[in-house]
Every structure is written in C-alpha cells, then in structure tokens.
LUMBA-552436 format. One record per residue: residue number from 1; residue in three letters; x, y, z of N, C-alpha, C, CB in turn. Coordinates in steps of 0.1 Angstrom, whole numbers, padded with zeros to 4 digits. Glycine has a CB too. Layout:
residues N
> NUM|Ala|X|Y|Z|X|Y|Z|X|Y|Z|X|Y|Z
...
***
This chain:
residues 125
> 1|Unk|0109|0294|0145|0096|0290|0150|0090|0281|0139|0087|0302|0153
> 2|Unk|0084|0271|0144|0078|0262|0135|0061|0260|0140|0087|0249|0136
> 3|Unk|0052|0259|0131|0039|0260|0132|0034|0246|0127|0034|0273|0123
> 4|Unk|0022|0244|0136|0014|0227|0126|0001|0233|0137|0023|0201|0130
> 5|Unk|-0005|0216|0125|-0017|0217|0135|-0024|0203|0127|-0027|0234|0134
> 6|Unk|-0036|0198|0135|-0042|0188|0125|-0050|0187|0116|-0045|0182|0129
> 7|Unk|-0057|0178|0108|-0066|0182|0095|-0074|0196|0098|-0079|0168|0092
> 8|Unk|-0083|0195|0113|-0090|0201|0109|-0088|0215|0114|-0100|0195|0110
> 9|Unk|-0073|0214|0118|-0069|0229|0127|-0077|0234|0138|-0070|0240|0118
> 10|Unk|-0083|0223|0150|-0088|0220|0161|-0076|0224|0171|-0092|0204|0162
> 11|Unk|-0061|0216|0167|-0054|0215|0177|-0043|0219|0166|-0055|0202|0187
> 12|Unk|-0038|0227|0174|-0024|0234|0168|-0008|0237|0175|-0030|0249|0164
> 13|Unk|0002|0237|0169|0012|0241|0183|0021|0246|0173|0020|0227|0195
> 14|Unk|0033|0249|0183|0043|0262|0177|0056|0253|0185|0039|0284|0184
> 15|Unk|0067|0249|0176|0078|0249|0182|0089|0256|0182|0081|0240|0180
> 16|Unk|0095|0261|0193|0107|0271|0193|0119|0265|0186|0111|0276|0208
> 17|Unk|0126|0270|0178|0141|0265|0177|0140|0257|0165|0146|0256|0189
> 18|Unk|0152|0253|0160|0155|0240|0150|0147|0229|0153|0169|0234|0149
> 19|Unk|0145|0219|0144|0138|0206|0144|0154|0196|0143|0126|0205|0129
> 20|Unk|0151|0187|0150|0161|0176|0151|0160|0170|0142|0161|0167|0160
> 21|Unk|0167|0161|0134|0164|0156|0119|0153|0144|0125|0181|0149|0109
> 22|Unk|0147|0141|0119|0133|0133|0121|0140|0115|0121|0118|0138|0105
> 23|Unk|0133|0108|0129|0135|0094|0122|0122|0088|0116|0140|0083|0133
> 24|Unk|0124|0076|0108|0109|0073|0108|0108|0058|0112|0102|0075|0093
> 25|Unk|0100|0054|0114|0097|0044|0125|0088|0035|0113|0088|0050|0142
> 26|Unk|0091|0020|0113|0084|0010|0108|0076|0003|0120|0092|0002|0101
> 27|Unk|0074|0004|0130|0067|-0010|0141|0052|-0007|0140|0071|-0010|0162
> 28|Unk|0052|-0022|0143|0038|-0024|0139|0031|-0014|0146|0033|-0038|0142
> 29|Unk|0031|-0005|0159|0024|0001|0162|0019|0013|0157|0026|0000|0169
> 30|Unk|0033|0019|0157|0031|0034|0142|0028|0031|0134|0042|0041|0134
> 31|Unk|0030|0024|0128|0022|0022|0115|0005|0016|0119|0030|0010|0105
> 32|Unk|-0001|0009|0125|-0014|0010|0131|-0019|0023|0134|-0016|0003|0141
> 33|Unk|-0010|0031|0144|-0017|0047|0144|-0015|0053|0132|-0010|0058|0156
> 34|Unk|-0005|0056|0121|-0007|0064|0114|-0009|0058|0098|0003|0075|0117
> 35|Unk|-0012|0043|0098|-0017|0041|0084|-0004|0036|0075|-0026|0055|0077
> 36|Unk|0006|0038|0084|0017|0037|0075|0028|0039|0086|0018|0046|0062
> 37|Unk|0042|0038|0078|0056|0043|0088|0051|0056|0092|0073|0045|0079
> 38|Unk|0055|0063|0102|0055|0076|0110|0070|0081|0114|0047|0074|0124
> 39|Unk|0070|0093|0111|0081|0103|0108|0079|0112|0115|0083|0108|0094
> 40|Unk|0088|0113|0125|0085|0124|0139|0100|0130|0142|0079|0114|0156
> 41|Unk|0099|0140|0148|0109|0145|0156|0112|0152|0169|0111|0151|0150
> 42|Unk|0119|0148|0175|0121|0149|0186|0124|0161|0194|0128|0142|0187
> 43|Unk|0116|0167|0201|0119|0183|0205|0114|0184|0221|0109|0196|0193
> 44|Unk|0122|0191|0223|0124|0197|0241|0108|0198|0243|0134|0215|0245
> 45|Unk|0104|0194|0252|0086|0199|0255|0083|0207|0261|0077|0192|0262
> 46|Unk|0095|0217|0266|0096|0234|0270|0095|0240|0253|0116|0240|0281
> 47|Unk|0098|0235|0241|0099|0244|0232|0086|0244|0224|0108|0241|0225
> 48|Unk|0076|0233|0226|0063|0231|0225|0055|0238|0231|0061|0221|0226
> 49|Unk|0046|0242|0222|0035|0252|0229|0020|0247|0222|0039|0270|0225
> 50|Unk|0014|0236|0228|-0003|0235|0224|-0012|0241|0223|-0009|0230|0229
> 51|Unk|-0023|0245|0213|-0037|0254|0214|-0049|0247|0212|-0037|0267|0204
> 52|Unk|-0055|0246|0218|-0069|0234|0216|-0069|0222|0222|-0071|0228|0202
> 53|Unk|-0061|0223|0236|-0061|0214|0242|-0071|0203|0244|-0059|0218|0250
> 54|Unk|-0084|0212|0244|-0096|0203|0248|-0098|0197|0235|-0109|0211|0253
> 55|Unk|-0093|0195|0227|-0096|0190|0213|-0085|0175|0215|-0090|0204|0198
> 56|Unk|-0075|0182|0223|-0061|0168|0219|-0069|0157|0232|-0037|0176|0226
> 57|Unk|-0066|0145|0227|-0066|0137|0229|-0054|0125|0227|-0076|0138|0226
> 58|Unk|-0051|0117|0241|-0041|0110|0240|-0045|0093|0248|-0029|0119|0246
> 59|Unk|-0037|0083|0237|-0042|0072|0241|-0028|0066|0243|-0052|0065|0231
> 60|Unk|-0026|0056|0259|-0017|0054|0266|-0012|0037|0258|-0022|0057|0282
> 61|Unk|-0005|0042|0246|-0006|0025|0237|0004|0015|0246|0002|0027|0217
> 62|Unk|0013|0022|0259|0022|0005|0262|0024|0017|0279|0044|-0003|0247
> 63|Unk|0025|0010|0287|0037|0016|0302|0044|0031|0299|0055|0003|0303
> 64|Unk|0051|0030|0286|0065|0036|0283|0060|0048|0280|0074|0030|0271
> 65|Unk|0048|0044|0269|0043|0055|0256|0032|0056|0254|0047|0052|0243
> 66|Unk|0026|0075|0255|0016|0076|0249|0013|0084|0236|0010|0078|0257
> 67|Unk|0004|0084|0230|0003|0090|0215|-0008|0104|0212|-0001|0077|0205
> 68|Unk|-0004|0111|0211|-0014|0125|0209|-0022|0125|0191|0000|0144|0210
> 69|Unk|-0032|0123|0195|-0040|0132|0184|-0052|0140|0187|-0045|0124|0174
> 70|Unk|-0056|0147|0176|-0072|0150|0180|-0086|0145|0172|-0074|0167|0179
> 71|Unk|-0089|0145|0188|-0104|0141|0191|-0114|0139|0179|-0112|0153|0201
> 72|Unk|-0112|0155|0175|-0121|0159|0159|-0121|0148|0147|-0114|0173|0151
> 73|Unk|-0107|0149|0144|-0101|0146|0129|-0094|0137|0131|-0094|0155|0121
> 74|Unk|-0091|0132|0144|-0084|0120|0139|-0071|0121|0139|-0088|0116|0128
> 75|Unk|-0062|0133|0136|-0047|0136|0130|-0041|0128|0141|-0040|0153|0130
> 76|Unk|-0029|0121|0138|-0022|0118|0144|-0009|0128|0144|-0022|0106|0142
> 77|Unk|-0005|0131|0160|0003|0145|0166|0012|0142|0168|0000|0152|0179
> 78|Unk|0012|0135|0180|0026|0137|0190|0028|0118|0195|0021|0151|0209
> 79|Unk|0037|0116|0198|0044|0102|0203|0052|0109|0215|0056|0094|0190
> 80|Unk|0047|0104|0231|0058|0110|0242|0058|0099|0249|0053|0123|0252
> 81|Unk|0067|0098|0255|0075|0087|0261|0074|0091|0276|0091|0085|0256
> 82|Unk|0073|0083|0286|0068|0086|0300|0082|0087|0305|0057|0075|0309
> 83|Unk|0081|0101|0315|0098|0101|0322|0103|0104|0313|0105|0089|0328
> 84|Unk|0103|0116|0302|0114|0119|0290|0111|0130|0292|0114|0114|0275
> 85|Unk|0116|0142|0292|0116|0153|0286|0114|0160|0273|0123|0154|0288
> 86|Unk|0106|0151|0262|0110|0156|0248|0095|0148|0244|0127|0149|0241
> 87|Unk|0092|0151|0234|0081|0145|0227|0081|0144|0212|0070|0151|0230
> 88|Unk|0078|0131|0209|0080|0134|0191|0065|0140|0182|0085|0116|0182
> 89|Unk|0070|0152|0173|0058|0156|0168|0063|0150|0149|0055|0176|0173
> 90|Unk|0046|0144|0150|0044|0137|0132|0051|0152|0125|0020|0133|0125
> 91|Unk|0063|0147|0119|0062|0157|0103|0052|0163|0095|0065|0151|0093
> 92|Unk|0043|0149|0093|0032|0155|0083|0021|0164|0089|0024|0143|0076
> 93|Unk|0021|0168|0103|0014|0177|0109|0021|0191|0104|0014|0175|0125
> 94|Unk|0034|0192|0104|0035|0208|0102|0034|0216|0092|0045|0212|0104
> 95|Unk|0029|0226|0094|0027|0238|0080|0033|0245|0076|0019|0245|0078
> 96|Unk|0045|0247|0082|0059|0258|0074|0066|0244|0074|0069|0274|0084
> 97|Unk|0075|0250|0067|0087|0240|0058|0100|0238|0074|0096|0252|0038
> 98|Unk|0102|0224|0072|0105|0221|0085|0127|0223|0083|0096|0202|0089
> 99|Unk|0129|0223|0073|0143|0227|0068|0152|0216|0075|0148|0244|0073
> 100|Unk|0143|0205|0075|0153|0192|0083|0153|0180|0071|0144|0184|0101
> 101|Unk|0155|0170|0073|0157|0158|0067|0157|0142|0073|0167|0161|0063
> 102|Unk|0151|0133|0066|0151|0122|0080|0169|0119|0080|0139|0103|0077
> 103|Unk|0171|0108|0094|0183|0103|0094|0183|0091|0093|0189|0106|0104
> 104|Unk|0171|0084|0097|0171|0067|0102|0159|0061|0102|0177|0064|0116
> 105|Unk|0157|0056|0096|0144|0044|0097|0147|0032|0108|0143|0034|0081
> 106|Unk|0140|0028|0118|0140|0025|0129|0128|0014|0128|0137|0037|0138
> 107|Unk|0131|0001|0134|0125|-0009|0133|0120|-0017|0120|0117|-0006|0139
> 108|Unk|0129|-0014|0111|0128|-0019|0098|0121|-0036|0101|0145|-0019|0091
> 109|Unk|0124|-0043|0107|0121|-0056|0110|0110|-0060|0111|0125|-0059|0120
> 110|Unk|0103|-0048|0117|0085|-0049|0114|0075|-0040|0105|0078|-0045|0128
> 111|Unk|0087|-0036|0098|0083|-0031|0080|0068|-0036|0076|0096|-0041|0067
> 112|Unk|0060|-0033|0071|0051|-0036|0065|0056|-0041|0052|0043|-0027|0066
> 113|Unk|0051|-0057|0047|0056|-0065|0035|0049|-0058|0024|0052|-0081|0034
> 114|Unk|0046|-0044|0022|0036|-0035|0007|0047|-0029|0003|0022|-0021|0009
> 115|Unk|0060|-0024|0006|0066|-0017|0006|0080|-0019|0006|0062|-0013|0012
> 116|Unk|0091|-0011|-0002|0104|-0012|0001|0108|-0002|0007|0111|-0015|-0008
> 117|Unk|0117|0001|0011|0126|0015|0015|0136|0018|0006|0135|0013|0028
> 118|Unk|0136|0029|-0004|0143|0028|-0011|0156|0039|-0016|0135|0026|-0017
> 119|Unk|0158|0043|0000|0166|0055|0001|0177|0047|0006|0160|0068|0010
> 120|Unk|0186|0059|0006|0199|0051|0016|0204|0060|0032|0216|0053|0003
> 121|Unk|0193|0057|0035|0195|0060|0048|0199|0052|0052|0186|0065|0054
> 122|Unk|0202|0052|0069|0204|0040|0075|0194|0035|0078|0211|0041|0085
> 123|Unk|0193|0022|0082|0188|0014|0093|0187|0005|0103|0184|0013|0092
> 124|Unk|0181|0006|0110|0182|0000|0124|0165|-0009|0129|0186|0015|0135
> 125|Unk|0173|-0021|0132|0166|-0031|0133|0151|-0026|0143|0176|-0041|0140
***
C-alpha cells in the first residue's frame, strides 16, 4: 500500500500494490502544470482509492488528457488519459517511500533550455 496526498492534505489517496517504475516527462505542458519536468507513475485505477473528492479538481488540458489537482493548494495529482484504464499519479505527491525508480525521460525535445539531464537513463524524443 502506498499513501500521498497534496500540500495541504485536502485530497489524499492510497494505492494497492507495487508502483510501476515512474517516467518523467519534459513537454511543454508538464512542465507548465508542475513548474518543471513531472514524474508520474502509472497504476491500474481499480488500485486507486481518492478521499476529498470535493477538494480534487481536474482540468481537461487536450481531447486525450486530463490533469488532477486540488482546488485548495494547488498540488498537482494525477495525469489520466481518456479511454485508459490507468492514471498517472505525481511522485512528489506520495508520503511513504515509493521503493521504485524512474526508467525514461519522455519528450526530451521540449526540455526546458535551464537545465540538463544528467543521469543515464534513457530517452525518448
């Protein structure tokens, strides 16, 4: 079981099971919602369990994809994809130790120019 929630612990959730190794994402849009690259992982949305619903709030950023935070504080949550089964929840939301590791930086191309990457992960365009 894995526990999070956001700054101000408004909205909180519990995920059953292992965490998938996280990717992190450079496009310009993640990084507009979360101030920077965003580091999520991808988990069944039967293993997700929300509390403060009335707190979460979600904005529908393209067709495909919409993005969870709350209302209160601002945290940025969840990234779900329309017609998927799965939803990605921000890393930096959880509060026990998540015992995973990223695999892949994703959209390197629209990298923000402040920054290098300086691991050796993979990446993908």
């Amino acid at each position: 079981m894995h526990a999070g929630s956001c700054l101000c612990g408004a909205v909180t959730f519990t995920v059953e099971g292992n965490l998938p190794p996280p990717d992190i994402c450079h496009c310009r849009k993640c990084r507009k919602q979360s101030g920077h690259c965003f580091a999520s992982t991808d988990v069944p949305k039967a293993a997700v369990t929300v509390t403060g619903g009335d707190a979460l709030r979600w904005y529908p950023s393209s067709d495909k994809v919409r993005r969870g935070f709350c209302g209160n504080c601002g945290s940025s949550l969840f990234w779900e994809p329309a017609h998927r089964d799965w939803t990605a929840i921000a890393m930096g939301a959880f509060d026990t130790p998540t015992h995973t590791r990223a695999r892949v930086h994703i959209f390197v191309g629209e990298k923000g120019d402040y920054y290098e990457i300086g691991d050796a992960l993979p990446q993908d365009a």
